[in-house]
N, CA and C atoms as an extended XYZ file, in Angstrom:
417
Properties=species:S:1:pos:R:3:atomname:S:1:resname:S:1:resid:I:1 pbc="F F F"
N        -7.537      -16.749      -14.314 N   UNK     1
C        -7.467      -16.658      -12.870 CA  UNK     1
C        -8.550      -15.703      -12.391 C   UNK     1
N        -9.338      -16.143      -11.334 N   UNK     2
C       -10.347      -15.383      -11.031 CA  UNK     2
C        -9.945      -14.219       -9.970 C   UNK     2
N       -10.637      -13.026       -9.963 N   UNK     3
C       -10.107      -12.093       -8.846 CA  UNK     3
C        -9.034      -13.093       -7.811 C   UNK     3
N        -9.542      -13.524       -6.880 N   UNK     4
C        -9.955      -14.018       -5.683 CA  UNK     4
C        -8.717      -15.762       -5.400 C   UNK     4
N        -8.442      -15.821       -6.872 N   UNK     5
C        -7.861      -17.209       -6.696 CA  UNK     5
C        -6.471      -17.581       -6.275 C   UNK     5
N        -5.464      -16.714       -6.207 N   UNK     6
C        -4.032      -16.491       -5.739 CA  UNK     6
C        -3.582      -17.397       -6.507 C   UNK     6
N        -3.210      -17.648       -7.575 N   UNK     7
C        -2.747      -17.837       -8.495 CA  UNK     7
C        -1.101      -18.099       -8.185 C   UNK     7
N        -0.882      -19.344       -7.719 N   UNK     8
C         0.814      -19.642       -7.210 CA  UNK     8
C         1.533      -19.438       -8.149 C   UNK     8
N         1.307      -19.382       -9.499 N   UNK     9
C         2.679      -18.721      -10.669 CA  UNK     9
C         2.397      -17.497      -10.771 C   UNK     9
N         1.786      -16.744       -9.776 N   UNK    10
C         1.884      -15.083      -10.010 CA  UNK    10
C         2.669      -14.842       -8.957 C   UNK    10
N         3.118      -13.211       -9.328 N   UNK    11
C         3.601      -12.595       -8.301 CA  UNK    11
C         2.427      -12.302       -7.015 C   UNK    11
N         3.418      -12.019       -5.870 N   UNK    12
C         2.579      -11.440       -4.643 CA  UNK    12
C         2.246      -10.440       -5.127 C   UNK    12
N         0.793      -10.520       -4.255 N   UNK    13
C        -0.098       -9.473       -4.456 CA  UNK    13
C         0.023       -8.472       -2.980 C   UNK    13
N         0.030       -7.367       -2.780 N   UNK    14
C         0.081       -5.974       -1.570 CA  UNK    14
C        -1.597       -5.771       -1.828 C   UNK    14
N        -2.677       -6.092       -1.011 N   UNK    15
C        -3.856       -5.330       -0.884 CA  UNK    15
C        -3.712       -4.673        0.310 C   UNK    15
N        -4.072       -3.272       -0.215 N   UNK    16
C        -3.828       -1.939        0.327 CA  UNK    16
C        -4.845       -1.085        0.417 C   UNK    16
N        -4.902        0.136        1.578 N   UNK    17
C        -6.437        0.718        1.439 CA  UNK    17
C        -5.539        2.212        0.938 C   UNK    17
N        -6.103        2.374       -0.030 N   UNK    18
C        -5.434        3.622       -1.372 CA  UNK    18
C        -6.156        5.028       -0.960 C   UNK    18
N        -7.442        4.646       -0.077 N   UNK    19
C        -7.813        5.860        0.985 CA  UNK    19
C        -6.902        6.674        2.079 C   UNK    19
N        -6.235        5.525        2.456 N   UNK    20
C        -5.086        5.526        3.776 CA  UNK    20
C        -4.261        6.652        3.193 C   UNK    20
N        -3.700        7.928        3.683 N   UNK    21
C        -2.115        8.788        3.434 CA  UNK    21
C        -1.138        7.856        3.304 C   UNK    21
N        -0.801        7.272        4.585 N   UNK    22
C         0.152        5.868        5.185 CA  UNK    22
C         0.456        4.984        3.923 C   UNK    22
N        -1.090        4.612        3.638 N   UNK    23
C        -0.880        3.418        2.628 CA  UNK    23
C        -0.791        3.479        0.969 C   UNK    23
N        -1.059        4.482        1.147 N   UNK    24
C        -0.788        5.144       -0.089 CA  UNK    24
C         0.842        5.218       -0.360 C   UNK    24
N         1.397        6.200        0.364 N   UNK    25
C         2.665        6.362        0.359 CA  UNK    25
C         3.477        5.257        0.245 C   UNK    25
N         3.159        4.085        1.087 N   UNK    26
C         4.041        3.278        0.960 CA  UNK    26
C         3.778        2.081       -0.368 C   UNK    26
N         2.404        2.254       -1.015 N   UNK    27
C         2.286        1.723       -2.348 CA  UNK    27
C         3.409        2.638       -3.097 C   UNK    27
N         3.473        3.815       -2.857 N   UNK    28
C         4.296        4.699       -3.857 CA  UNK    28
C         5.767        4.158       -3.733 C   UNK    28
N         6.166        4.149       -2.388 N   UNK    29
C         7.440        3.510       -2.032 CA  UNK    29
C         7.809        1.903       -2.825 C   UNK    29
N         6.856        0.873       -2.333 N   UNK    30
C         6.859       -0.209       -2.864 CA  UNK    30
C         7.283       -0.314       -4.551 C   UNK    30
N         6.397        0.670       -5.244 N   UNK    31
C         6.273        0.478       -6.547 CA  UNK    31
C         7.704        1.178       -7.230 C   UNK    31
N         8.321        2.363       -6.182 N   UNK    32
C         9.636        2.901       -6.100 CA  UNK    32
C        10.745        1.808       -6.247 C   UNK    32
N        10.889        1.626       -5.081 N   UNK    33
C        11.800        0.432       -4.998 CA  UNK    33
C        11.712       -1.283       -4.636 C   UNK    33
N        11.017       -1.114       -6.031 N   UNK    34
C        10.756       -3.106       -6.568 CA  UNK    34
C        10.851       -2.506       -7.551 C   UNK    34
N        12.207       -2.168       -7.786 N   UNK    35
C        12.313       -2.272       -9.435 CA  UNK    35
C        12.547       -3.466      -10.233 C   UNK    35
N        12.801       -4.757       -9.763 N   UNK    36
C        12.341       -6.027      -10.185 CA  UNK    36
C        10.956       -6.346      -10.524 C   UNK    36
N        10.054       -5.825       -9.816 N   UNK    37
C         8.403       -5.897       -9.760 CA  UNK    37
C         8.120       -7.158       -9.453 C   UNK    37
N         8.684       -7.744       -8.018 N   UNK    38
C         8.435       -9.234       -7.484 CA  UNK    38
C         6.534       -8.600       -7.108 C   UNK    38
N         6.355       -7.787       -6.698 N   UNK    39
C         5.010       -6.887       -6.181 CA  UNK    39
C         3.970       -7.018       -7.299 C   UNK    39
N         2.703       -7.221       -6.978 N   UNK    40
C         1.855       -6.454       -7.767 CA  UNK    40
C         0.865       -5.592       -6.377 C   UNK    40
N         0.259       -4.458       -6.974 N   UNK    41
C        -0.562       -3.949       -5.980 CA  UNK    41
C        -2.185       -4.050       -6.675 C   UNK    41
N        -2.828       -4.442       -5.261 N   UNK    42
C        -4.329       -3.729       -5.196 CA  UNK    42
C        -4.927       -3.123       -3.920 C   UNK    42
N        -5.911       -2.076       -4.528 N   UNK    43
C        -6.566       -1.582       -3.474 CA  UNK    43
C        -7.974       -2.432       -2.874 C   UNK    43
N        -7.982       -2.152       -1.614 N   UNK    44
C        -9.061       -2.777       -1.187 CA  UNK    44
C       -10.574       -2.472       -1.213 C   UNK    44
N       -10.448       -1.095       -1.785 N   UNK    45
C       -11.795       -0.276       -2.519 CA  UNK    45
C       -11.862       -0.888       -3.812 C   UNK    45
N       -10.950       -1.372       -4.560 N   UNK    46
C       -10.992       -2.174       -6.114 CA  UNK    46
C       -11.793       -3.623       -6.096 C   UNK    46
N       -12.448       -4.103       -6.896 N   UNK    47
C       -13.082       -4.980       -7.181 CA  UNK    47
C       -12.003       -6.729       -6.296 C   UNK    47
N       -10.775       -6.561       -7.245 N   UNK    48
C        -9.611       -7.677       -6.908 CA  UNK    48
C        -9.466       -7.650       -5.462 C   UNK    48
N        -8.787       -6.502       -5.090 N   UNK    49
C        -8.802       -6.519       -3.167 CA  UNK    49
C        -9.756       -6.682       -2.441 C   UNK    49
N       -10.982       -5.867       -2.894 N   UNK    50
C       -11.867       -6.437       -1.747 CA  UNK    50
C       -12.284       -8.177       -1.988 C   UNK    50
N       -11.776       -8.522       -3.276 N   UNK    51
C       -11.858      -10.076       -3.063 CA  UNK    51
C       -11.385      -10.646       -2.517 C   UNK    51
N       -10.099      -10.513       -2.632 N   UNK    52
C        -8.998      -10.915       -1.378 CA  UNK    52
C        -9.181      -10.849       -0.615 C   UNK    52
N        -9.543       -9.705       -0.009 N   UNK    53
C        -9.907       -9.539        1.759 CA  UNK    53
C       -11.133      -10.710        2.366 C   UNK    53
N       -12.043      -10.755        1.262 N   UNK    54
C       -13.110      -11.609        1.639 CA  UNK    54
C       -12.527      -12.787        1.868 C   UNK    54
N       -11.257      -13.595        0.663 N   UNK    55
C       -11.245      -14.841        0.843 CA  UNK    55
C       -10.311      -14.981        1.606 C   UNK    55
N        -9.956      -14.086        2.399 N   UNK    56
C        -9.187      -14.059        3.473 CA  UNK    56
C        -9.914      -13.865        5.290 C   UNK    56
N       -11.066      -13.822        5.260 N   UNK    57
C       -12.061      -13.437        6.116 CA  UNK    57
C       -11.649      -12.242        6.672 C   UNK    57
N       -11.197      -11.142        5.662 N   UNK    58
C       -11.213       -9.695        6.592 CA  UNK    58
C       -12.227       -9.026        5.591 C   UNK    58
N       -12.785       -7.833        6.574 N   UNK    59
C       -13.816       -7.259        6.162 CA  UNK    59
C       -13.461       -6.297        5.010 C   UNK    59
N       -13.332       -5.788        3.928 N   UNK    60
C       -13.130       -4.757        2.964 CA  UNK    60
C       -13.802       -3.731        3.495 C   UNK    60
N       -14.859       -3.496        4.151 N   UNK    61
C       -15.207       -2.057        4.209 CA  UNK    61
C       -14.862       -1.740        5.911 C   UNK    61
N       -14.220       -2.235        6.601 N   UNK    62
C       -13.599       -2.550        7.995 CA  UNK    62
C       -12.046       -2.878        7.874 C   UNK    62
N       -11.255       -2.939        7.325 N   UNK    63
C       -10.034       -3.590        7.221 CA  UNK    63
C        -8.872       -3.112        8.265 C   UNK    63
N        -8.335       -3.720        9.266 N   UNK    64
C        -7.037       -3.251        9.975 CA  UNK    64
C        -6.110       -3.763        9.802 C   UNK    64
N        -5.370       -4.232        8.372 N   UNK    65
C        -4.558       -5.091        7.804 CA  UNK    65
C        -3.951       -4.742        6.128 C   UNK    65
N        -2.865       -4.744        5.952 N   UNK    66
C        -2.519       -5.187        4.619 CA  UNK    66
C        -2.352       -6.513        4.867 C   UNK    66
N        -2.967       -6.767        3.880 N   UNK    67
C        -1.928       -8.040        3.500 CA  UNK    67
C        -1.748       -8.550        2.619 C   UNK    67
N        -0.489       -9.540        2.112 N   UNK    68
C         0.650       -9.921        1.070 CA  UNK    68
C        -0.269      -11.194        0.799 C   UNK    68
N        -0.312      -11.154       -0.577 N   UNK    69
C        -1.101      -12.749       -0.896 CA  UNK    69
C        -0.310      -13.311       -1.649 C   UNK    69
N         0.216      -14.944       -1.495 N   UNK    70
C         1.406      -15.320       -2.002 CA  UNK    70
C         0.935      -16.365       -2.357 C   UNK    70
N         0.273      -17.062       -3.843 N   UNK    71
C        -0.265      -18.388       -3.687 CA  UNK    71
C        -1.690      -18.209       -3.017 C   UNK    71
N        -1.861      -19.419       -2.100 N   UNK    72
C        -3.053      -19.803       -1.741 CA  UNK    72
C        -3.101      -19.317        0.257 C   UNK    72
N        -1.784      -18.149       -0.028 N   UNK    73
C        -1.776      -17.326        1.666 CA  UNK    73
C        -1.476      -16.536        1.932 C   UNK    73
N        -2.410      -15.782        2.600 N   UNK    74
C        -2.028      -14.626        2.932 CA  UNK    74
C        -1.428      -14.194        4.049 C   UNK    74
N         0.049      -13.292        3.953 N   UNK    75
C         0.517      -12.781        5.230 CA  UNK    75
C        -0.441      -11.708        5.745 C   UNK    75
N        -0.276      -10.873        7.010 N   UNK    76
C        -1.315       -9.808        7.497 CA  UNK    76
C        -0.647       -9.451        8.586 C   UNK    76
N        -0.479       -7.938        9.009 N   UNK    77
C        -0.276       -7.119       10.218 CA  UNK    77
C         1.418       -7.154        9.965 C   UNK    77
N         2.339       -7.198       10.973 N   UNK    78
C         3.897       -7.155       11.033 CA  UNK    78
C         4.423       -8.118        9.946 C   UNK    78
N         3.524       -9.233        9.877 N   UNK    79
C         4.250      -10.113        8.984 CA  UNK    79
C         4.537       -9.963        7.462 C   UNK    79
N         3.274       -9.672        7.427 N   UNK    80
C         3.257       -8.615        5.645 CA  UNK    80
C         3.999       -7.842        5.283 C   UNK    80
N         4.053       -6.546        6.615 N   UNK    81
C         5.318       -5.376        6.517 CA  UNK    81
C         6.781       -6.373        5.836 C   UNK    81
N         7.037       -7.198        7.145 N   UNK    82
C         8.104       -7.825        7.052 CA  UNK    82
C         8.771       -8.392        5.609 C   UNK    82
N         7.353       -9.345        4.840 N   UNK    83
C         7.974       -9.616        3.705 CA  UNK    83
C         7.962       -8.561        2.262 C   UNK    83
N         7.090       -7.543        2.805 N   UNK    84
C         6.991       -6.190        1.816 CA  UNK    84
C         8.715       -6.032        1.673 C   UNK    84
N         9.296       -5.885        2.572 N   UNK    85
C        10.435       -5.196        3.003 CA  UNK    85
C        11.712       -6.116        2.489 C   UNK    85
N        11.380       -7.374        2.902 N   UNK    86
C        12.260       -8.482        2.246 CA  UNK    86
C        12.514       -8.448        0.981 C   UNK    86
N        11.280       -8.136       -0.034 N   UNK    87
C        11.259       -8.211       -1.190 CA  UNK    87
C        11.342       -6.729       -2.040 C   UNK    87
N        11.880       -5.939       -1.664 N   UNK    88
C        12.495       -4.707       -1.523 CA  UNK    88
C        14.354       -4.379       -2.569 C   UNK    88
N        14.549       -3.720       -2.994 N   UNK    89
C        15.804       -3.523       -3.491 CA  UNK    89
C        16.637       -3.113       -1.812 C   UNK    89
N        18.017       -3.048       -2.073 N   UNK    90
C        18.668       -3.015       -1.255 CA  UNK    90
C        18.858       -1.496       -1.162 C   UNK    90
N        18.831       -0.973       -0.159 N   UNK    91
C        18.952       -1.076        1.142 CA  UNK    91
C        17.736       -1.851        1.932 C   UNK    91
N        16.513       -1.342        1.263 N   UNK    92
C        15.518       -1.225        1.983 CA  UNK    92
C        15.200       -2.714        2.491 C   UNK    92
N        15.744       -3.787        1.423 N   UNK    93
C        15.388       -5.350        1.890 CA  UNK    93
C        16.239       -5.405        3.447 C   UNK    93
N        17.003       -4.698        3.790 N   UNK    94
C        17.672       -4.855        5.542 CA  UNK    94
C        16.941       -4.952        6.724 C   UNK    94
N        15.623       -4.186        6.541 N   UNK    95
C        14.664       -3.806        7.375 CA  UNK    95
C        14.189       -5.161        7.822 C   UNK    95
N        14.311       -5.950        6.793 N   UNK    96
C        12.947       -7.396        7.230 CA  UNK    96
C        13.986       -7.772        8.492 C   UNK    96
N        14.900       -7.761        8.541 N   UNK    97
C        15.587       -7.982        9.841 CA  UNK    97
C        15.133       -7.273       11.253 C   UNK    97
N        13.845       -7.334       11.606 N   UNK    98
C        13.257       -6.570       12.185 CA  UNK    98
C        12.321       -8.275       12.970 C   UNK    98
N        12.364       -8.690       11.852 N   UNK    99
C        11.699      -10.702       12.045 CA  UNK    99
C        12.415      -11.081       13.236 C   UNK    99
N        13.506      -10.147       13.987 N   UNK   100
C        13.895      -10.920       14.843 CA  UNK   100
C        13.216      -10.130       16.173 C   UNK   100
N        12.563       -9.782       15.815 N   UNK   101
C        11.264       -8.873       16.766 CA  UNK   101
C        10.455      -10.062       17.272 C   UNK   101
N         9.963      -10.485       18.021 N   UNK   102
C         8.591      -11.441       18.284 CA  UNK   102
C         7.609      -11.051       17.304 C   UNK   102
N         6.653      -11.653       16.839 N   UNK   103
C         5.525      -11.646       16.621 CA  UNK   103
C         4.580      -10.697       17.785 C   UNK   103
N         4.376      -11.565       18.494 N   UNK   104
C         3.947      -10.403       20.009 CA  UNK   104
C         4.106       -9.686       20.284 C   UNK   104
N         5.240       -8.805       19.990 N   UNK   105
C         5.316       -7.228       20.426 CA  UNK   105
C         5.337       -6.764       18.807 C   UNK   105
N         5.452       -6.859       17.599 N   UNK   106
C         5.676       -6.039       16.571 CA  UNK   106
C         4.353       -6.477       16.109 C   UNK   106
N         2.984       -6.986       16.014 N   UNK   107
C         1.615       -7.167       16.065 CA  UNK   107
C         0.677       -6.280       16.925 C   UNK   107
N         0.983       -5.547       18.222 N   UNK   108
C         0.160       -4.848       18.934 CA  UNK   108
C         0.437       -3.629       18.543 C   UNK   108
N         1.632       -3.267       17.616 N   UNK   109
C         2.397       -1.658       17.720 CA  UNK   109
C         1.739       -1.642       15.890 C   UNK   109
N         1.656       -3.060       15.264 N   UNK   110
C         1.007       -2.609       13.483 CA  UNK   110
C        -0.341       -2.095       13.496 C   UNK   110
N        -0.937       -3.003       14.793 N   UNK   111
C        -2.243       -2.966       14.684 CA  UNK   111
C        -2.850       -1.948       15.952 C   UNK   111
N        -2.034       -1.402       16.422 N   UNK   112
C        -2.661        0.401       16.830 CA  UNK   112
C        -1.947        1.364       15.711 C   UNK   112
N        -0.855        0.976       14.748 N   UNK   113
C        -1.295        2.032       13.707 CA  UNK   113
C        -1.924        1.608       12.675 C   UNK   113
N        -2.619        0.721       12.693 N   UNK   114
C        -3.277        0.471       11.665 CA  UNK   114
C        -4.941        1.356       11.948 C   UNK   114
N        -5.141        0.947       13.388 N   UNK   115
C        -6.649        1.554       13.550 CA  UNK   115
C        -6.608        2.962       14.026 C   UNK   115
N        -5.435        3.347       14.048 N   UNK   116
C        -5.374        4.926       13.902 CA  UNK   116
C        -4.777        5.677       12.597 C   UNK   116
N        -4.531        5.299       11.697 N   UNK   117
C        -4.120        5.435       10.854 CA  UNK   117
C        -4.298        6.631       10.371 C   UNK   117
N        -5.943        6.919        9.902 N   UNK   118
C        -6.924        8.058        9.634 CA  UNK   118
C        -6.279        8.923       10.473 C   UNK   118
N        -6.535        9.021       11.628 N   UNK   119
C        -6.240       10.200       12.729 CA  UNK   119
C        -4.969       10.648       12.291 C   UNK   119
N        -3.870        9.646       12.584 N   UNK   120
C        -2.633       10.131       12.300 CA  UNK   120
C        -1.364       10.551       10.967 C   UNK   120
N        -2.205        9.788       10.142 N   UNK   121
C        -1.709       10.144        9.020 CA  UNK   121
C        -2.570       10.492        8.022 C   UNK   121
N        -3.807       10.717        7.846 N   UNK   122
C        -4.765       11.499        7.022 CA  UNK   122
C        -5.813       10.050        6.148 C   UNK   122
N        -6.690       10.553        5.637 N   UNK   123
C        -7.212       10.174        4.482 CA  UNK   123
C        -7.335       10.978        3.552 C   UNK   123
N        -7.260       10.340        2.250 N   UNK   124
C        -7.042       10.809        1.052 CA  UNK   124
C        -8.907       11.123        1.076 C   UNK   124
N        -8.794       12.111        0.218 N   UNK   125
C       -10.794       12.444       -0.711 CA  UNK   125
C       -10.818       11.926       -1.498 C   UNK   125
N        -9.715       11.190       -2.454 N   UNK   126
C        -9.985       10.350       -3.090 CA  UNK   126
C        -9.203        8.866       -3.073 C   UNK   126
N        -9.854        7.871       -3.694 N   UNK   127
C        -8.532        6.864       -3.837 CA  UNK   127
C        -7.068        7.355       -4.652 C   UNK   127
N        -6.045        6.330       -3.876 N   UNK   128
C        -4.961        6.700       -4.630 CA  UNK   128
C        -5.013        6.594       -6.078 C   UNK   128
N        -4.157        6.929       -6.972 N   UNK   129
C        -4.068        6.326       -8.520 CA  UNK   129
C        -2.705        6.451       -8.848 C   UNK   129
N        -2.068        5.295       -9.099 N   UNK   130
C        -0.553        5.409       -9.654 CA  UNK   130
C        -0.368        6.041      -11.591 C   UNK   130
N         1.393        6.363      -11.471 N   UNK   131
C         0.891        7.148      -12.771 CA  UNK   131
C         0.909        5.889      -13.756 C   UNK   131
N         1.396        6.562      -15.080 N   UNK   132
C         0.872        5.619      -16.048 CA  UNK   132
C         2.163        4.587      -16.018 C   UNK   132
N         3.201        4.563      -15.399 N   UNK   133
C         4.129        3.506      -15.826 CA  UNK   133
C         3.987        2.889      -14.601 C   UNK   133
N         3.183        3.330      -13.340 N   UNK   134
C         3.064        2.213      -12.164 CA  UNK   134
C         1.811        1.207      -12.468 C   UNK   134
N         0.695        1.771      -13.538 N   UNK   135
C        -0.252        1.303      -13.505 CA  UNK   135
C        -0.339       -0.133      -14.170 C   UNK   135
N         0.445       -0.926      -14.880 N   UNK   136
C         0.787       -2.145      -15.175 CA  UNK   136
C         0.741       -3.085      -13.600 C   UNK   136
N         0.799       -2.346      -12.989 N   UNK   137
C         1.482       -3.277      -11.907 CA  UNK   137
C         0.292       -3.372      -10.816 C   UNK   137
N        -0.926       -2.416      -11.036 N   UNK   138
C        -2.021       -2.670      -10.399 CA  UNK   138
C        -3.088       -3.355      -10.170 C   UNK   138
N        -4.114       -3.858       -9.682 N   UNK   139
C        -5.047       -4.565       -9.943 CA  UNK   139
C        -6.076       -4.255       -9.876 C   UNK   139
């Protein structure tokens, strides 16, 4: 399977910017509780994510998006959150119940924290790095 190919007998992929405080944390969270490991993660500074992002037409060195690659599609902005959350151990899978939000209003509130992100929740000096028993699960 090439970076880039979404591979429908794999698990979803989380491309994530591992620069982000925000996104960091919640890779930490994710990798916390999916103790099933339906998840795999990559960063979008990594070779694999910024592939993704490309074959997804978002910019890797511009990005205002995670997004969930499932197969041959990618979710992005509220919707991604949403199935991050779905696919979650319990409690935390309750949250995706949030889908009963519009699209239209839970899309303008991801994507002003997405492009403030930096400001409000920091950047890292370096990329994230998970420890050695999250790192199986990275890309």
């Amino acid at each position: 399977m090439s970076a880039a190919s979404g591979d429908s007998n794999s698990r979803p992929i989380i491309v994530f910017d591992a620069m982000c405080v925000l996104c960091s944390a919640n890779a930490t969270f994710v990798l916390r509780h999916d103790r099933a490991a339906r998840f795999r993660l990559a960063s979008m500074q990594g070779d694999v994510g910024a592939a993704l992002y490309r074959q997804f037409g978002i910019d890797p060195a511009n990005p205002e998006t995670l997004i969930v690659v499932d197969g041959n599609k990618a979710l992005r902005d509220s919707d991604a959150v949403l199935a991050i959350w779905a696919g979650l151990d319990r409690p935390w899978n309750a949250l995706a119940a949030f889908r009963i939000i519009p699209r239209w209003l839970r899309d303008p509130v991801y994507r002003w924290i997405a492009r403030h992100r930096y400001r409000l929740f920091g950047r890292r000096s370096t990329c994230w790095l998970p420890t050695a028993e999250q790192a199986g699960r990275i890309l």
